[in-house]
TISE-127586 format. One record per residue (C-alpha): x, y, z; residue in three letters. Coordinates in nm, 3 decimals. Layout:
N
        X        Y        Z   aa
        X        Y        Z  Ala
...
//
This chain:
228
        X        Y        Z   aa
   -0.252   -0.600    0.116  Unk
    0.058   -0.409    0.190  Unk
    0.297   -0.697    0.028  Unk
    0.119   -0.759   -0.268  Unk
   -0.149   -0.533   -0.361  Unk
    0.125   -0.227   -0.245  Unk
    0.458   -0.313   -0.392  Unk
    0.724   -0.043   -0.311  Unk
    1.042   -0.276   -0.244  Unk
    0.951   -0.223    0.182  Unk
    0.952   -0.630    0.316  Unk
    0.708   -0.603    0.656  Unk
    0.846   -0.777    0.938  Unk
    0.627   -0.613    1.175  Unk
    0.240   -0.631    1.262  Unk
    0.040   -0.444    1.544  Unk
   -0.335   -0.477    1.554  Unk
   -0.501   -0.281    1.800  Unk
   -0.900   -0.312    1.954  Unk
   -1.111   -0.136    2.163  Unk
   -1.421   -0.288    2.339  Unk
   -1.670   -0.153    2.176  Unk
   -1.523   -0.275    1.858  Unk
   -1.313    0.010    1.660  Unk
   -0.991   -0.130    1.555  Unk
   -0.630    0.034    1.387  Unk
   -0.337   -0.129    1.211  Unk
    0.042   -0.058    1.230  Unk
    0.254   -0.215    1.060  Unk
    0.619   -0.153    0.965  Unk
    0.860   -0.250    0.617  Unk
    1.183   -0.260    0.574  Unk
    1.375   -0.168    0.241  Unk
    1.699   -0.371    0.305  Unk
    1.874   -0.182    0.015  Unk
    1.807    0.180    0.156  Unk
    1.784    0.088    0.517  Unk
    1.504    0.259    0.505  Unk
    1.159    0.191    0.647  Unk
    0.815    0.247    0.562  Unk
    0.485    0.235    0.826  Unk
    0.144    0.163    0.686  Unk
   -0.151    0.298    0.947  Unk
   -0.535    0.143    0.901  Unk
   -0.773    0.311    1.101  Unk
   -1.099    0.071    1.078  Unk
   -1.369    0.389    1.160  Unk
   -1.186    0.611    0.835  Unk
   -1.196    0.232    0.642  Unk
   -1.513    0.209    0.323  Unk
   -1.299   -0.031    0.078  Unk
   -1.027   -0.270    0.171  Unk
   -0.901   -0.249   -0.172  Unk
   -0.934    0.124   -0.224  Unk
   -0.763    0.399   -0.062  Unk
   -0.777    0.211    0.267  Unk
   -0.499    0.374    0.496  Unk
   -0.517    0.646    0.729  Unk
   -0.182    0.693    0.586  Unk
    0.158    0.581    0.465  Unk
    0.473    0.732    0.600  Unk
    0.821    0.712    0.478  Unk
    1.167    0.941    0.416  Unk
    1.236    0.736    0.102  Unk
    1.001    0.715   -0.194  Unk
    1.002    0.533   -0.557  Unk
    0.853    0.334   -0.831  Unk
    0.536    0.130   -0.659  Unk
    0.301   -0.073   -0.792  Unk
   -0.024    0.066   -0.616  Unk
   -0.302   -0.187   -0.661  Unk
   -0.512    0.032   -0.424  Unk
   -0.508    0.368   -0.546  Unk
   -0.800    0.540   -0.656  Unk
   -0.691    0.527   -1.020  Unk
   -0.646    0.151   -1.029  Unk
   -1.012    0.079   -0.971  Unk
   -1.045   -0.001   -1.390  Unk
   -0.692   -0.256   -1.332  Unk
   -0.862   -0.439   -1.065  Unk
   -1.159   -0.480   -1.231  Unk
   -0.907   -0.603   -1.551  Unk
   -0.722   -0.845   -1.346  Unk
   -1.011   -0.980   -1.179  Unk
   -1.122   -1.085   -1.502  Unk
   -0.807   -1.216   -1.645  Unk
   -0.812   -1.420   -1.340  Unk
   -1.125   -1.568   -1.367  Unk
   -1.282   -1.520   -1.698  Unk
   -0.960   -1.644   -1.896  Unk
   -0.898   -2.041   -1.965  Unk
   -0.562   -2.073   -1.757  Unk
   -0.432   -2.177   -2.093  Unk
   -0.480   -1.874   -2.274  Unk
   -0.297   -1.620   -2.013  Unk
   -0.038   -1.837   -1.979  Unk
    0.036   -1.842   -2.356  Unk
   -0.029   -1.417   -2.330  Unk
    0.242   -1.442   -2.023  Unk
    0.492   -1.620   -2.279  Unk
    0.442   -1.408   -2.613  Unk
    0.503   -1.103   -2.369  Unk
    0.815   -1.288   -2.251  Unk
    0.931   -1.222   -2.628  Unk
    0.880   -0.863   -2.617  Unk
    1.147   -0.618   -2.559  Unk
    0.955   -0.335   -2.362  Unk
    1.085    0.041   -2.376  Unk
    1.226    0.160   -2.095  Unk
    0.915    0.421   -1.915  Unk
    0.715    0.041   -1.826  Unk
    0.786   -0.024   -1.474  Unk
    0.698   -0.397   -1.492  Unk
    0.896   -0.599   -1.730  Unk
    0.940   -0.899   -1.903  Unk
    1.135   -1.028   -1.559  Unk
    0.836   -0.996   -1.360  Unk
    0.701   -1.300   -1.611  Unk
    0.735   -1.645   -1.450  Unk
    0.432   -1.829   -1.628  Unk
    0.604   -2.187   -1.519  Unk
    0.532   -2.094   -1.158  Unk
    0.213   -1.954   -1.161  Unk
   -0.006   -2.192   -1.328  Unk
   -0.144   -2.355   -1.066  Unk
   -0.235   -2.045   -0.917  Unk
   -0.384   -1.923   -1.231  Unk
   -0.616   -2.297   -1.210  Unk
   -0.717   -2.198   -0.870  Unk
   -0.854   -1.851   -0.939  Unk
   -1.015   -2.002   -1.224  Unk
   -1.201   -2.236   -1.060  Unk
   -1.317   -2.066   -0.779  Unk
   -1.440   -1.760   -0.948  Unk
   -1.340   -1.507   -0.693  Unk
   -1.605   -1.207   -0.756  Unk
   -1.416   -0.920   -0.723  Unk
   -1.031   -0.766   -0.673  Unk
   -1.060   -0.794   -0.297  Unk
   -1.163   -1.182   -0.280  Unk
   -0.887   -1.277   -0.578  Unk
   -0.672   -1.105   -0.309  Unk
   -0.762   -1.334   -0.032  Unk
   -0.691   -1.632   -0.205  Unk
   -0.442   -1.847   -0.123  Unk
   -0.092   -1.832   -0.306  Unk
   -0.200   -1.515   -0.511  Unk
    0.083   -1.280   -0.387  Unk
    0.342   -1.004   -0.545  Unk
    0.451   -1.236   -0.874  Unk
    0.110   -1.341   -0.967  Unk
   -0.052   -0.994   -0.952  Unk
    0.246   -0.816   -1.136  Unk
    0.196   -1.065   -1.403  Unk
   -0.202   -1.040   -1.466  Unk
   -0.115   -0.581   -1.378  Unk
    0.164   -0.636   -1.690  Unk
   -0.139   -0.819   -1.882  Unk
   -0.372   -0.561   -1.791  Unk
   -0.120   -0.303   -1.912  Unk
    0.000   -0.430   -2.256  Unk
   -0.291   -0.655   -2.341  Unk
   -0.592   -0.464   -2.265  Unk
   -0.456   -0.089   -2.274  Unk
   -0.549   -0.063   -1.883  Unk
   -0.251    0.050   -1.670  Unk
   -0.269    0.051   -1.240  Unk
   -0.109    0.309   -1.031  Unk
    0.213    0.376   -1.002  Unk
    0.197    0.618   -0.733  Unk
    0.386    0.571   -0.477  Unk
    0.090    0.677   -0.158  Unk
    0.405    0.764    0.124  Unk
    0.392    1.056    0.239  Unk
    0.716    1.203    0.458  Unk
    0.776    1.075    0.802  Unk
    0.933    1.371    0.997  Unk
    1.098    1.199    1.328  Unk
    1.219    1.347    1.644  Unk
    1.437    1.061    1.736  Unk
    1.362    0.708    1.820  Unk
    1.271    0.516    2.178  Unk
    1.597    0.339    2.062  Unk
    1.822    0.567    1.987  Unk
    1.806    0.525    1.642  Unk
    1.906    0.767    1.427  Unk
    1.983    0.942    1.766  Unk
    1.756    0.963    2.077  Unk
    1.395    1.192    2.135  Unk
    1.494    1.543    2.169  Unk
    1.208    1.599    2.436  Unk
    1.320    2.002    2.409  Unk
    1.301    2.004    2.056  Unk
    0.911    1.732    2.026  Unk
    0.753    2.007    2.277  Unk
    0.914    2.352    2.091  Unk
    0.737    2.164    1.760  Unk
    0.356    2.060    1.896  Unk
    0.378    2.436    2.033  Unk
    0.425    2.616    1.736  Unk
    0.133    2.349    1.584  Unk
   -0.101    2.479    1.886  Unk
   -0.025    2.873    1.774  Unk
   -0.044    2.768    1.423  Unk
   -0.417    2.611    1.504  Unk
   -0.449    2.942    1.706  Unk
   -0.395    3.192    1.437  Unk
   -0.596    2.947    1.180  Unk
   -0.929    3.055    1.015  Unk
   -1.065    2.704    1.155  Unk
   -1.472    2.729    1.363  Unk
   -1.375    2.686    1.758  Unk
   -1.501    2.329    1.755  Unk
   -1.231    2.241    1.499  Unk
   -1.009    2.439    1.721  Unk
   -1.063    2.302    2.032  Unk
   -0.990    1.955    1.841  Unk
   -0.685    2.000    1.737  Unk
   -0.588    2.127    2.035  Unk
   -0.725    1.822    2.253  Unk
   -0.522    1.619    1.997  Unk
   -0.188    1.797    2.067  Unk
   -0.222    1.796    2.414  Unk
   -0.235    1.399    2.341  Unk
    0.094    1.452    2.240  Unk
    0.260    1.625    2.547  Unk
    0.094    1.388    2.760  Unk
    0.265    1.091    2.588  Unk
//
């Protein structure tokens, strides 16, 4: 989901999933852009989770942001429905011949997919598979195996310039503000400076128009915080 259906140039290389007895579950898991040295985190919470392939994280944090293809966002819903169906309802013949007239087009410069992202040689036997087993909707296609980055940028540029439907290119990070790492890296927790923040967040909640309950919440969260 966060390779393929989220592409924003950040390779993951690491995966935490986290349980609780009675069930409730969370996700971490970390990319790396090895061009910016940059890296991005991507945070499931299962309880806060209604559609695996729609707005499904608790929330994406990064310093760096650019050009994504977002297969989740709220405003691709009509793309996935489109690729779905060029997946399954098309011979494998006929998008691969679509996939090679595009390859003739020169594209002005505003599409973020291009004629590069076009490898129909190497995706025709994936294009067989989702053909013949009929996934039923964006989030089984998904599941299947070998569809990955290349096949849905080609079937998104098909949605785009065949059919008129474009996906997301939001990029859904939001900014990671960091007091220092556990390693060191860029330099080491500044305990003075993590406790002088979560207290002016506790007077801020203080001085807020929020009901008591809400209050006494966010409180009880930031006193998480000191404790850790």
């Amino acid at each position: 989901m966060d390779s393929a259906a989220i592409q924003d140039g950040y390779q993951l290389y690491h995966h935490s999933f986290l349980f609780t007895r009675s069930g409730a579950w969370a996700v971490v898991q970390q990319g790396m852009n090895e061009t910016s040295r940059y890296a991005r985190r991507y945070h499931w919470l299962g309880e806060s989770v209604a559609d695996f392939v729609n707005e499904p994280h608790a929330a994406i944090l990064s310093q760096g942001k650019g050009e994504t293809l977002n297969l989740v966002a709220g405003e691709s819903e009509d793309a996935r429905t489109t690729i779905t169906g060029i997946a399954t309802e098309e011979k494998p013949e006929q998008t691969l011949a679509t996939l090679k007239k595009l390859k003739t087009l020169s594209l002005p410069p505003r599409h973020h997919l291009t004629t590069d992202d076009l490898h129909p040689e190497s995706i025709s036997r994936i294009l067989l598979s989702t053909y013949e087993r009929q996934p039923q909707d964006f989030e089984q296609l998904l599941g299947l195996s070998g569809v990955g980055a290349k096949t849905l940028r080609a079937l998104s540029l098909i949605s785009e310039l065949v059919h008129g439907i474009a996906p997301s290119y939001r990029d859904p990070a939001r900014y990671s503000f960091a007091h220092g790492g556990k390693d060191g890296i860029p330099y080491p927790v500044d305990r003075e400076t993590y406790d002088r923040s979560i207290d002016i967040l506790r007077k801020a909640v203080q001085r807020s128009k929020l009901g008591i309950k809400e209050k006494n919440e966010a409180e009880g969260r930031l006193g998480r915080l000191l404790r850790d």
